[in-house]
N, CA, C and O of each residue as an XYZ file, in Angstrom:
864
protein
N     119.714    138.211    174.292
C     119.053    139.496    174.529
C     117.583    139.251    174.900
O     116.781    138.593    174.237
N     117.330    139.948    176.181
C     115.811    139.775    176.653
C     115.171    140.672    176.006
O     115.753    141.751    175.890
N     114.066    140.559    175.508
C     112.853    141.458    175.189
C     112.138    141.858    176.810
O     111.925    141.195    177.825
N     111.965    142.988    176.499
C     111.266    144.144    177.606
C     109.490    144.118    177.345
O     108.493    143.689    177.926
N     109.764    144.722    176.333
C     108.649    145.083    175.750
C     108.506    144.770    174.157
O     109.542    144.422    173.592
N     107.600    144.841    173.569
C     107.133    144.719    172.653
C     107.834    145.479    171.690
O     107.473    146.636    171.473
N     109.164    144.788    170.847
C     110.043    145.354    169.791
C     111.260    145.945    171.008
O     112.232    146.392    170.398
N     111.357    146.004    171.873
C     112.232    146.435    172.805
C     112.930    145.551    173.624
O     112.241    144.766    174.275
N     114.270    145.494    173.752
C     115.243    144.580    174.202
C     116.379    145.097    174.774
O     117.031    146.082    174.427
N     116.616    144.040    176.038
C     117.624    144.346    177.190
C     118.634    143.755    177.317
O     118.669    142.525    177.278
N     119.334    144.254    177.438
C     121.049    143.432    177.301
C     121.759    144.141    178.750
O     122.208    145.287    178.748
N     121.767    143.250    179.947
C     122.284    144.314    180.732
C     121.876    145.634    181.581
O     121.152    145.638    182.576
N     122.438    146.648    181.029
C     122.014    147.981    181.899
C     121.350    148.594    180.860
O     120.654    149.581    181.099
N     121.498    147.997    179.322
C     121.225    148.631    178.128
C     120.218    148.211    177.573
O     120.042    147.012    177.790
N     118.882    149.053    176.447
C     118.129    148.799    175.881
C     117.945    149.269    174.447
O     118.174    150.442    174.151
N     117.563    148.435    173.611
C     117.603    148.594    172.141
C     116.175    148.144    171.356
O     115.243    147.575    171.924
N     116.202    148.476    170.097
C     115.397    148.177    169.011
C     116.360    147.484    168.308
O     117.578    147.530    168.483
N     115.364    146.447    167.013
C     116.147    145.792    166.339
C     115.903    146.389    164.942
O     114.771    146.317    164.462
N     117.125    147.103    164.118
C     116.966    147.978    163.418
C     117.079    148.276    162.242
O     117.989    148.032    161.450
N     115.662    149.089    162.057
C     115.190    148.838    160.511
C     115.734    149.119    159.352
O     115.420    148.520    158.324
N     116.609    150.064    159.400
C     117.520    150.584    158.612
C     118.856    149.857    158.390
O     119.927    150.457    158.479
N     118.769    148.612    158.113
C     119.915    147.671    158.254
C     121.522    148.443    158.042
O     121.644    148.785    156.866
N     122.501    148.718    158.713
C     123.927    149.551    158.989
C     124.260    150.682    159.056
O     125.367    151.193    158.889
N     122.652    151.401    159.474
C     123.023    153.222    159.646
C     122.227    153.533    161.102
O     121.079    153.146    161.316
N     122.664    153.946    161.620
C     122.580    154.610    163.005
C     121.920    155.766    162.519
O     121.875    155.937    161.301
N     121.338    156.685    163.382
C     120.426    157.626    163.083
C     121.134    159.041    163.733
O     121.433    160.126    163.235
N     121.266    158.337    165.400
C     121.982    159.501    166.185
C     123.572    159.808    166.910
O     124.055    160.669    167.644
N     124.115    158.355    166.115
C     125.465    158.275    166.386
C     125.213    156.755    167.427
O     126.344    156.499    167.841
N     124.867    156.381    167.625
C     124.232    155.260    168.602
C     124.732    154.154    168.819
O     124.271    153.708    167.769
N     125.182    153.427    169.172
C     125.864    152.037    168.994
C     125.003    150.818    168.061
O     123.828    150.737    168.417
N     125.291    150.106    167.219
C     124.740    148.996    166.912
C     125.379    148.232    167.033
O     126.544    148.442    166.697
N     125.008    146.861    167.594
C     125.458    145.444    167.752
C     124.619    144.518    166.852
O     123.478    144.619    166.401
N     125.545    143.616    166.751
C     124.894    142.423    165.968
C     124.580    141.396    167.026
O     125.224    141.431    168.075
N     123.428    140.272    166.799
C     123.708    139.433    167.847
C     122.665    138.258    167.220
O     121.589    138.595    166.725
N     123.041    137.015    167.284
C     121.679    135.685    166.508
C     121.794    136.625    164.626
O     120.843    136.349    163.895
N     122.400    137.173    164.286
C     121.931    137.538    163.089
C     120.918    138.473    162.688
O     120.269    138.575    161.647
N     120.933    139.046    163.617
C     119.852    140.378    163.313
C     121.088    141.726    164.203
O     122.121    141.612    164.863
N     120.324    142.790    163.779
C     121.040    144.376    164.071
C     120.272    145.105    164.901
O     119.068    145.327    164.767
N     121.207    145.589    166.027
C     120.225    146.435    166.676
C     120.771    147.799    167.445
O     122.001    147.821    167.392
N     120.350    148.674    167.980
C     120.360    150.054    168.095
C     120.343    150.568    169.390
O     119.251    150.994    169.765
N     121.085    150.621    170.008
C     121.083    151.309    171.189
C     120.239    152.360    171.564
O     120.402    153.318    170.809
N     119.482    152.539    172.349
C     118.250    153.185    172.984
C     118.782    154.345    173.931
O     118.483    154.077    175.094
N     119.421    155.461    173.825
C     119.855    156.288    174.464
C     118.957    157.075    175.713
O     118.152    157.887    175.257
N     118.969    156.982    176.943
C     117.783    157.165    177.812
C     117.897    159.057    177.951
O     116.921    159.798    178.077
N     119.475    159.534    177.878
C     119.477    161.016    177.806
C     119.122    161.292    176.600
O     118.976    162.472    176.283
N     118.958    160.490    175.881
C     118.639    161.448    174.734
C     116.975    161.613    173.875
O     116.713    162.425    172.989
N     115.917    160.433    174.554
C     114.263    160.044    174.362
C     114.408    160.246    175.765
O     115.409    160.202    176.480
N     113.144    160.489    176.031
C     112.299    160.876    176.995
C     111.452    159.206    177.523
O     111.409    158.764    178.671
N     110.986    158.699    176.523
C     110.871    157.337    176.298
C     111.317    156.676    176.621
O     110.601    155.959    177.319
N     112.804    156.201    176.514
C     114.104    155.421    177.252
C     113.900    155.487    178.312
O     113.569    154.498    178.965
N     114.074    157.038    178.975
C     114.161    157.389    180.076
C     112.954    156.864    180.980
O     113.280    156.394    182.070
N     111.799    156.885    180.703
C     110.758    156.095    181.433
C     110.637    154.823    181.302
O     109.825    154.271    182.045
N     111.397    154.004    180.335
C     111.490    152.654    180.473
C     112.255    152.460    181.406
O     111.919    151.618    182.239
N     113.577    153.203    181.574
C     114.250    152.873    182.739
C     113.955    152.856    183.903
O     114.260    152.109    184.832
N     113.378    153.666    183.819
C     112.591    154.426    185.098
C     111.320    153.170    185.550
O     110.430    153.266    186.396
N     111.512    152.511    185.021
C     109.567    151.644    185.118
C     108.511    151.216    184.802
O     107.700    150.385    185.211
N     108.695    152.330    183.511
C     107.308    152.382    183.269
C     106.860    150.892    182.760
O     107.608    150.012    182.332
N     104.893    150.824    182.984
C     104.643    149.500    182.415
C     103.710    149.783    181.175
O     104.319    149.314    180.213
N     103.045    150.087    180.933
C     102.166    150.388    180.267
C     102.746    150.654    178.629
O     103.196    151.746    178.282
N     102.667    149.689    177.882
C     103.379    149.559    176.335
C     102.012    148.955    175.375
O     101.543    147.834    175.179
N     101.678    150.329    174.917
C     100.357    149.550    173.743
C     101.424    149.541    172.488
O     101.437    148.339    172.225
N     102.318    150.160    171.566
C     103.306    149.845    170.774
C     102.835    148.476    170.365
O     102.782    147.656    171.281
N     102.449    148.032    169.043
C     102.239    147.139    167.953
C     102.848    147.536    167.107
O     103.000    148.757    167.067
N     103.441    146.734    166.101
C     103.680    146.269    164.857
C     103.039    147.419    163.992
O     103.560    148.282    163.285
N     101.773    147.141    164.282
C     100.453    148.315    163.169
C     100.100    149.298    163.646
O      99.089    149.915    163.310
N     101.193    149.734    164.863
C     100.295    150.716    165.428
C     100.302    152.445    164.625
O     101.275    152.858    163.995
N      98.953    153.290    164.842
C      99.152    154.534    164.157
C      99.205    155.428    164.925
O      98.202    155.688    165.588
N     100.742    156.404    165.123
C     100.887    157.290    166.266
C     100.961    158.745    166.265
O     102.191    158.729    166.234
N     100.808    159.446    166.268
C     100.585    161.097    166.351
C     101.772    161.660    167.628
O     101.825    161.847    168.843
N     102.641    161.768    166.368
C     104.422    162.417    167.388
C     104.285    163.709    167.247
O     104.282    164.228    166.131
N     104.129    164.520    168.566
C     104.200    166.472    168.612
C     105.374    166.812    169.346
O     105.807    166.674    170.491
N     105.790    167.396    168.063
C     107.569    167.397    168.814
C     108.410    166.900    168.499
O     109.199    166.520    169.364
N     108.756    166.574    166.759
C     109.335    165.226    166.723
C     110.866    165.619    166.810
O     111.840    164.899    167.029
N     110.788    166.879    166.590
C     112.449    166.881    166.495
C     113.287    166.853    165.435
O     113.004    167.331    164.336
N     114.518    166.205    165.766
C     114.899    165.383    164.629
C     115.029    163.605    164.355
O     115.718    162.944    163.577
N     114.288    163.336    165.115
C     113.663    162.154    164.953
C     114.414    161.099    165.745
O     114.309    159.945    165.331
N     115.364    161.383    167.126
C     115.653    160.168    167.804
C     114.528    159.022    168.818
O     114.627    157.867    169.233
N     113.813    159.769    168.870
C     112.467    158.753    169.666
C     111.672    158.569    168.485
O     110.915    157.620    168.686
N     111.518    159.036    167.392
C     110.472    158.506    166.395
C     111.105    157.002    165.809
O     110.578    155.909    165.606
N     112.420    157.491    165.654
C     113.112    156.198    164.578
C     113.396    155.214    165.677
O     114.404    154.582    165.362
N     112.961    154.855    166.742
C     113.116    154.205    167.698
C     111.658    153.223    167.479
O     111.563    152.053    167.107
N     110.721    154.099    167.824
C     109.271    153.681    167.564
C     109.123    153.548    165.552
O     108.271    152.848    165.004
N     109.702    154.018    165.133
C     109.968    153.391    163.400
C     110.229    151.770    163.410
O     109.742    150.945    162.638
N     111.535    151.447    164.986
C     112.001    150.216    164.463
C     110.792    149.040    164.883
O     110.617    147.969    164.302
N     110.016    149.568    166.069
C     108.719    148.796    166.928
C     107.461    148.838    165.905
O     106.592    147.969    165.969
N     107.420    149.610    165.211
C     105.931    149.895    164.775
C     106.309    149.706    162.941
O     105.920    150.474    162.061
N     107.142    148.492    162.757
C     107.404    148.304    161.458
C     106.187    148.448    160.197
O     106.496    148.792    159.057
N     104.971    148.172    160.551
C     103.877    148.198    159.470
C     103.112    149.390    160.069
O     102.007    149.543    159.549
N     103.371    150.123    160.871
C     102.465    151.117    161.401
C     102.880    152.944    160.897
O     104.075    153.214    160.776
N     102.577    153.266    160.824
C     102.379    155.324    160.486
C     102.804    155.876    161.854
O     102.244    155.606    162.917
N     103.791    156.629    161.705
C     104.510    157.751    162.664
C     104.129    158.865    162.106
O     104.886    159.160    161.181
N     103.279    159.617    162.268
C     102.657    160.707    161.931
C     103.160    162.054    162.913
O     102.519    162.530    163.850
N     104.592    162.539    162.368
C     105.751    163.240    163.093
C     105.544    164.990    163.014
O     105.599    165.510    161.899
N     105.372    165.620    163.905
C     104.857    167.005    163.458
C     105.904    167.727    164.480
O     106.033    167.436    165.670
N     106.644    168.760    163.746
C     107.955    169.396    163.825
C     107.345    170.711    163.640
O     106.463    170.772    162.784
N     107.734    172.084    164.467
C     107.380    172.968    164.365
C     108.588    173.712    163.272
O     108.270    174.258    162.216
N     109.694    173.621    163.670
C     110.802    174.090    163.141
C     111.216    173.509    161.532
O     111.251    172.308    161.268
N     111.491    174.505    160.619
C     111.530    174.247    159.113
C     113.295    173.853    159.132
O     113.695    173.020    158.319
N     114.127    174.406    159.950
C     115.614    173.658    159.966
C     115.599    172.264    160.298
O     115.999    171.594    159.346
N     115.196    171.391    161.580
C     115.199    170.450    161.991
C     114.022    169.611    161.049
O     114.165    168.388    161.050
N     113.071    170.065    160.386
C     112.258    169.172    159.410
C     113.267    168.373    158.572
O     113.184    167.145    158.569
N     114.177    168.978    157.891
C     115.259    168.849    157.115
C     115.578    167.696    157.600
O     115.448    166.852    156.714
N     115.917    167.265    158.534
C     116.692    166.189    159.169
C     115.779    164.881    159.293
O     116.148    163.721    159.108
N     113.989    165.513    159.792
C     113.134    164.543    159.951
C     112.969    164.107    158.614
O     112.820    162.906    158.388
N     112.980    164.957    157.688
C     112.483    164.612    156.264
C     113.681    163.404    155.558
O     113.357    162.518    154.768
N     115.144    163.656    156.093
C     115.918    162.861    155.787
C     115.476    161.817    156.312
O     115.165    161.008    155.438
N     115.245    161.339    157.643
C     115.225    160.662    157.883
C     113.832    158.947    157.350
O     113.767    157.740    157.114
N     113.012    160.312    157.481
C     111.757    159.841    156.562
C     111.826    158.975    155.256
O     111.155    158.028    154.846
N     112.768    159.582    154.825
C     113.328    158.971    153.424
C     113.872    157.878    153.831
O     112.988    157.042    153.638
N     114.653    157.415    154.217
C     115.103    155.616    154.564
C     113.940    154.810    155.748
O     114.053    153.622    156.049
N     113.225    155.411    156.116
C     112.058    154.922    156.733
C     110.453    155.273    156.328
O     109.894    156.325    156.640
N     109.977    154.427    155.746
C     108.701    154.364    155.335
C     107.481    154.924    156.179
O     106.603    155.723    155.851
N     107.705    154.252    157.371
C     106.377    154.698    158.480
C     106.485    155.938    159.055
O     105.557    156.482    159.654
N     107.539    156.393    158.905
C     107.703    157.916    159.377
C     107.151    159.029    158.261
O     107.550    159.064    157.097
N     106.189    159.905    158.817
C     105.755    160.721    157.850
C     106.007    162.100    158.506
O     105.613    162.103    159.672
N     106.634    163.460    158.036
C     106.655    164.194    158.609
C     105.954    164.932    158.494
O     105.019    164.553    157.788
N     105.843    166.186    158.936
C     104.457    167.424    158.938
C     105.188    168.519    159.557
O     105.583    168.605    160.720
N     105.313    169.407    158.519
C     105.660    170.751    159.257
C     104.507    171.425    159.480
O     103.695    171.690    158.593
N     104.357    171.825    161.055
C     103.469    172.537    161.385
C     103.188    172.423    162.742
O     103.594    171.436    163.356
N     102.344    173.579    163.471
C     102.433    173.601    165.042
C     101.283    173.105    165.828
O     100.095    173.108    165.507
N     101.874    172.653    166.979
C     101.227    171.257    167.910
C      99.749    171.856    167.913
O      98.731    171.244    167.589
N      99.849    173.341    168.398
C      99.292    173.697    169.002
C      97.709    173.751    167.923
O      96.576    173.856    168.393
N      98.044    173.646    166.427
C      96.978    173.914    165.745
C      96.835    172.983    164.786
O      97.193    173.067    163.611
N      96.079    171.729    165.554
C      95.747    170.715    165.124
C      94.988    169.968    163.843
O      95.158    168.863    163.329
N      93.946    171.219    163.517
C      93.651    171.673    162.109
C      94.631    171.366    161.103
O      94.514    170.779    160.028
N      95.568    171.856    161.643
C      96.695    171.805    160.231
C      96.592    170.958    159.263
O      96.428    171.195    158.066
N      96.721    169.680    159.948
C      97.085    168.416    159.951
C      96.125    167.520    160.015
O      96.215    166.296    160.113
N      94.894    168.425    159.933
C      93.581    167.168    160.114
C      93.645    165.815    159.042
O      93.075    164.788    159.412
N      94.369    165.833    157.672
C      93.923    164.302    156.951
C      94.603    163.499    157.641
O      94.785    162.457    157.011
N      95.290    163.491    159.127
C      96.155    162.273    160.024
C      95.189    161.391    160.205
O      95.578    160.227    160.115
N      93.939    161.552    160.454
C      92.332    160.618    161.189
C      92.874    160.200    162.339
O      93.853    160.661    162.927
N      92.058    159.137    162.681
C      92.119    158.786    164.195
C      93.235    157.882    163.878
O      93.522    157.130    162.947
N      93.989    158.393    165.492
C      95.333    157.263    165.933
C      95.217    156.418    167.209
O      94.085    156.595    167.661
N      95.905    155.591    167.958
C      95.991    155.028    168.631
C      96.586    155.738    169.786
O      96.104    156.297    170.771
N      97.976    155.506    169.279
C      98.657    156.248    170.398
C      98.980    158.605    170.389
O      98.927    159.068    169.250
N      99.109    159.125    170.950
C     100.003    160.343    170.815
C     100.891    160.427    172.066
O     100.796    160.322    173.289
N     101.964    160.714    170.946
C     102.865    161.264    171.717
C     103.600    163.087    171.817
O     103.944    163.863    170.925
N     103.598    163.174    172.902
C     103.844    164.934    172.937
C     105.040    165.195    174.170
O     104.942    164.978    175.378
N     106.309    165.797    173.305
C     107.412    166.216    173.648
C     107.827    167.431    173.438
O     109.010    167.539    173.116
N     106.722    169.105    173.591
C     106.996    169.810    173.432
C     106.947    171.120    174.152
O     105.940    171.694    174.565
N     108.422    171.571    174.252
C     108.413    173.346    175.094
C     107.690    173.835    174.936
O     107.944    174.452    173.901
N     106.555    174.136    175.333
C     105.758    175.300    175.248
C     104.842    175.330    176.716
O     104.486    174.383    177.419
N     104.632    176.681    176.868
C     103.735    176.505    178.164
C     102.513    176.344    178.441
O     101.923    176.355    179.521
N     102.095    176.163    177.184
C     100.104    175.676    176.884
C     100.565    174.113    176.512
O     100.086    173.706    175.453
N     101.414    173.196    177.223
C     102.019    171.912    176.557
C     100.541    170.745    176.646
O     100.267    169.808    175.896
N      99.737    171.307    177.964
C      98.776    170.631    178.555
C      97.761    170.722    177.788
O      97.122    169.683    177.621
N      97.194    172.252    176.933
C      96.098    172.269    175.926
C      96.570    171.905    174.539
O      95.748    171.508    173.713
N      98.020    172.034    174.197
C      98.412    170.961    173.030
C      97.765    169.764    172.732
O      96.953    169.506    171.842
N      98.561    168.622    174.183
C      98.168    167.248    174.202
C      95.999    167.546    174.046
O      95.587    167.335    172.905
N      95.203    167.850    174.801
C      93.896    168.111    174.793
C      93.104    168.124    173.568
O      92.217    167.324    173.269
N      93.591    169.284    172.784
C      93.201    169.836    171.672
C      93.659    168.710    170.701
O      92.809    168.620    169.816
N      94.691    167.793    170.511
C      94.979    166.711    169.669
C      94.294    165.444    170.188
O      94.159    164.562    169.339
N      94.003    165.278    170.972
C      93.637    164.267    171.642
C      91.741    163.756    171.243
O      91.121    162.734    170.951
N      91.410    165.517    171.524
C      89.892    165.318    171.293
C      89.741    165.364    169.509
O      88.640    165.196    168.985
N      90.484    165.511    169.026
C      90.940    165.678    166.959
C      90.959    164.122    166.784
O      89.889    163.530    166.641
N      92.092    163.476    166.792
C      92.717    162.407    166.837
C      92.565    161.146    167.695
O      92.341    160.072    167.136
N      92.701    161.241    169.311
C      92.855    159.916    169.730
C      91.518    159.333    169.779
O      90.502    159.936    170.124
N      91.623    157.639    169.263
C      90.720    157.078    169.414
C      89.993    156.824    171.146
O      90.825    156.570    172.017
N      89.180    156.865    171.382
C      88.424    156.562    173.023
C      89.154    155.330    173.600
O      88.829    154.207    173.215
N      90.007    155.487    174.396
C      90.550    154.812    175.129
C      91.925    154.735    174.773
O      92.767    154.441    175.622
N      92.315    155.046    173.228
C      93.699    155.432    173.385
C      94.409    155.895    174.340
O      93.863    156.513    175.255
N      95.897    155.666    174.312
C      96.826    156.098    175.789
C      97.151    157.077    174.696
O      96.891    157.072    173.493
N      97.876    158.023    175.565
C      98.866    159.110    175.332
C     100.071    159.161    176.356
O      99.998    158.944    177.566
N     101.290    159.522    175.562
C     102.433    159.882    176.502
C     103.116    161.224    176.671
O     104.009    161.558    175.893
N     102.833    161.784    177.388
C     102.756    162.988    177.955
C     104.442    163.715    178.423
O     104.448    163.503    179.636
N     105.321    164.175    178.206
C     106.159    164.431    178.599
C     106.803    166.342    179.072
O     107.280    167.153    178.279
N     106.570    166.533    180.575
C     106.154    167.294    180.748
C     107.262    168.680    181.317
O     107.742    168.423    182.421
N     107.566    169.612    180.921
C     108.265    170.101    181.138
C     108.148    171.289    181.806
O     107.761    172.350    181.316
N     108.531    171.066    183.077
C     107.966    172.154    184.029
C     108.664    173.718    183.832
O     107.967    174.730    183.897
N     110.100    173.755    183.589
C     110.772    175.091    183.026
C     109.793    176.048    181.977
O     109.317    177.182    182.024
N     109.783    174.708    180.841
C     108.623    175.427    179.568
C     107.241    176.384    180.330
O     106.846    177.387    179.736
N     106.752    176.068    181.329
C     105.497    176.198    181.734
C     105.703    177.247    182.648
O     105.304    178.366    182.323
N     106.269    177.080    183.762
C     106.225    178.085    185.095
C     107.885    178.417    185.547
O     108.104    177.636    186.474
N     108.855    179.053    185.345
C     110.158    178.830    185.726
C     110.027    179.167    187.090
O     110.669    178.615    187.983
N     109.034    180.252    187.293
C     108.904    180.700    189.179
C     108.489    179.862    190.313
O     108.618    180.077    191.518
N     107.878    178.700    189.591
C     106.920    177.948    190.417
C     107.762    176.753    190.416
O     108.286    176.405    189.357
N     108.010    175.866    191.851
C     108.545    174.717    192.004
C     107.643    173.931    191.125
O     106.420    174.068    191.084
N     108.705    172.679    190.075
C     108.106    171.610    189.463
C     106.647    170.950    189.689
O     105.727    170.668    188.921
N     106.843    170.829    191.072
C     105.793    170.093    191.582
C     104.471    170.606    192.075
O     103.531    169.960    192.539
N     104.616    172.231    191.830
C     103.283    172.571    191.700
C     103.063    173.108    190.586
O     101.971    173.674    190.539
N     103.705    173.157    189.613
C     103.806    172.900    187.881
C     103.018    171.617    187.292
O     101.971    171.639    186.645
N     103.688    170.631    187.631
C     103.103    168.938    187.683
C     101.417    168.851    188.253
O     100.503    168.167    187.792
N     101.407    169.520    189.066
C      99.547    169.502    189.971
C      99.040    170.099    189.084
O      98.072    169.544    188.564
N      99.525    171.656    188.462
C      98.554    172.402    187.934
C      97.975    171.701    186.701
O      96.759    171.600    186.542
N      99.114    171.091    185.600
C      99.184    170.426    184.433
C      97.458    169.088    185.177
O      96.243    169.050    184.984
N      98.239    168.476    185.809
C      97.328    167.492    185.799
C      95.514    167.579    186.325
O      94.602    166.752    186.305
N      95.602    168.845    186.716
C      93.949    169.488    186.858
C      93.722    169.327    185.195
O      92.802    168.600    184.820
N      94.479    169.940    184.307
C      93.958    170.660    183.479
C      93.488    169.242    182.975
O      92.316    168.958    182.727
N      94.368    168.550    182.881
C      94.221    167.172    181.963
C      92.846    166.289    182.432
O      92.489    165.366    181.700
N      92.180    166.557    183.514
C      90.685    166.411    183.956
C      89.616    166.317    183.214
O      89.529    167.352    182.553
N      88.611    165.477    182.950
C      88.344    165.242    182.159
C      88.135    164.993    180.833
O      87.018    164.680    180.421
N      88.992    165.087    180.192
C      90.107    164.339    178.686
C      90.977    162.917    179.085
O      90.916    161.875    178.432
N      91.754    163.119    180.248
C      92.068    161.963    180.359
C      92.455    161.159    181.797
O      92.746    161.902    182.735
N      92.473    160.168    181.967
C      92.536    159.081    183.169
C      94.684    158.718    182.986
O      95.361    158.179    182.110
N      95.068    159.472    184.533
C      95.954    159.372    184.720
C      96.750    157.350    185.117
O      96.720    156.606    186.097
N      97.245    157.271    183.930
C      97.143    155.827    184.632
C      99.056    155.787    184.900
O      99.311    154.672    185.353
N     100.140    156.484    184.781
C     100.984    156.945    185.146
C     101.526    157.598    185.465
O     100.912    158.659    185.350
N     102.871    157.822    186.064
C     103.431    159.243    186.917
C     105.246    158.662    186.705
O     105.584    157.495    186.902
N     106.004    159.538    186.365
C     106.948    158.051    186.128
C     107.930    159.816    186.242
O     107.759    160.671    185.373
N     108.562    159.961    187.039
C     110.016    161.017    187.391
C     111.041    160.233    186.286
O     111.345    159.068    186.026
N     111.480    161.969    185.659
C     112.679    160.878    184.845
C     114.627    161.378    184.865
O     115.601    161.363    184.112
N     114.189    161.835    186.508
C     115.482    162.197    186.830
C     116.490    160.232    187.151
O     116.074    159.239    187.748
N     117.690    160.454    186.496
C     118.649    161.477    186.472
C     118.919    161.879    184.683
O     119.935    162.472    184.319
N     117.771    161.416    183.672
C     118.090    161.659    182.495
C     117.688    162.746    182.139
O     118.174    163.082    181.059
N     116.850    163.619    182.673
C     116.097    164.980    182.683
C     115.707    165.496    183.508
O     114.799    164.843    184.021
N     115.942    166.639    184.115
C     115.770    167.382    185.185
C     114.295    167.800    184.969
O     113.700    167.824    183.891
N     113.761    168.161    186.329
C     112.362    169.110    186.583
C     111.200    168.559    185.082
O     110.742    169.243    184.166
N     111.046    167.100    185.382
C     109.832    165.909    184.162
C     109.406    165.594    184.700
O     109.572    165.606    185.920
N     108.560    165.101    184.050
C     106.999    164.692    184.926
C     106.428    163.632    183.632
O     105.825    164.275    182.774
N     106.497    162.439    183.408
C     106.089    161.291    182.380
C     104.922    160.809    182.914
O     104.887    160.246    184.008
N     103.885    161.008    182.159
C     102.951    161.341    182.510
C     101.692    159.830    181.039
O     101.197    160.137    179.954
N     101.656    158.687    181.616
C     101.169    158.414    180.606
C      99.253    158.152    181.172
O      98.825    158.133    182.326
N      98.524    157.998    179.951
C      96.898    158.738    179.944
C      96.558    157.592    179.363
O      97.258    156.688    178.907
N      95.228    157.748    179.440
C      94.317    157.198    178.727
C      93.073    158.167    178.468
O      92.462    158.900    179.245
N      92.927    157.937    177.231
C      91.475    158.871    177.171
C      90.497    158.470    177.264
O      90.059    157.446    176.740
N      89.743    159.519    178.246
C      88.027    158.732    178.683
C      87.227    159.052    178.297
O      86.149    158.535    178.591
């Protein structure tokens, strides 16, 4: 098995983590064994993440220690992914929804670095004892998705931190073609942050725009 990236590995057409939760799958997922270690199939329809690895992307700050700020977490299939990469590092997971917490909170429980937070993207306050992080990541419907990422960014990311941006043009404008959805988003993101990717993540998600930053 080739390593890709940093905690990330290729077998084929397929990509995995090697996984922390030694014989439980998270999202139904395949695990293989292989040299004596366990690992987890990386579902590209189902992270947004996957999907831009497939897609290309290069840009992987992901460490061991790294401390990340997840908006949107869901029920935690791209967090426990970045759980298995960021083994000594804080997933600092913020879920708007009190049903699906349930699931993050389970999950939280057999994983240490995952911390959850009920509460909304949009009001960053909430959640201020997170301090400064490295990375954020933001995977969420809403149509202010662009002053979400902003408003956390200028709270939280350290100066020069990346962010990964995942952008959903339906959430935002349904009248307006994607791609002048995608332009408008990326004015806004103007001075906060330096576009250092653009990464389409069709055929795993329709009308996206992966969008990874750096803050300047």
């Amino acid at each position: 098995m080739e390593e890709k990236f940093f905690g990330v590995y290729k077998e084929k057409k397929y990509i995995y983590t090697e996984n922390l939760n030694l014989g439980r799958d998270v999202y139904g997922e395949k695990l293989i064994r292989e040299s004596g270690k366990e690992y987890r199939s990386w579902d590209p329809f189902r992270s947004k993440l996957a999907a831009a690895m497939m897609n290309g992307i290069k840009t992987w700050p992901f460490t061991k220690n790294s401390k990340i700020l997840y908006l949107g977490a869901s029920t935690g299939t791209t967090v426990s992914h970045l759980s298995d990469i960021c083994i000594d590092g804080e997933i600092f997971s913020v879920e708007i929804s009190g049903h699906i917490m349930e699931k993050l909170i389970s999950l939280s429980e057999k994983r240490e670095n995952i911390i959850p937070i009920l509460a909304d993207a949009s009001q960053p306050h909430e959640y201020k004892e997170v301090g400064e992080v490295d990375i954020i990541y933001e995977d969420v419907a809403q149509p202010n998705q662009a002053e979400i990422i902003i408003k956390n960014a200028e709270m939280f990311l350290k100066k020069g931190g990346i962010a990964f941006f995942a952008i959903k043009s339906q959430s935002i404008d349904v009248l307006k073609k994607p791609e002048e959805v995608f332009e408008q988003v990326k004015k806004e993101l103007t001075g906060t942050f330096e576009i250092i990717e653009e990464i389409k993540l069709e055929p795993y998600d329709k009308d996206h725009l992966f969008l990874v930053l750096r803050k300047v």
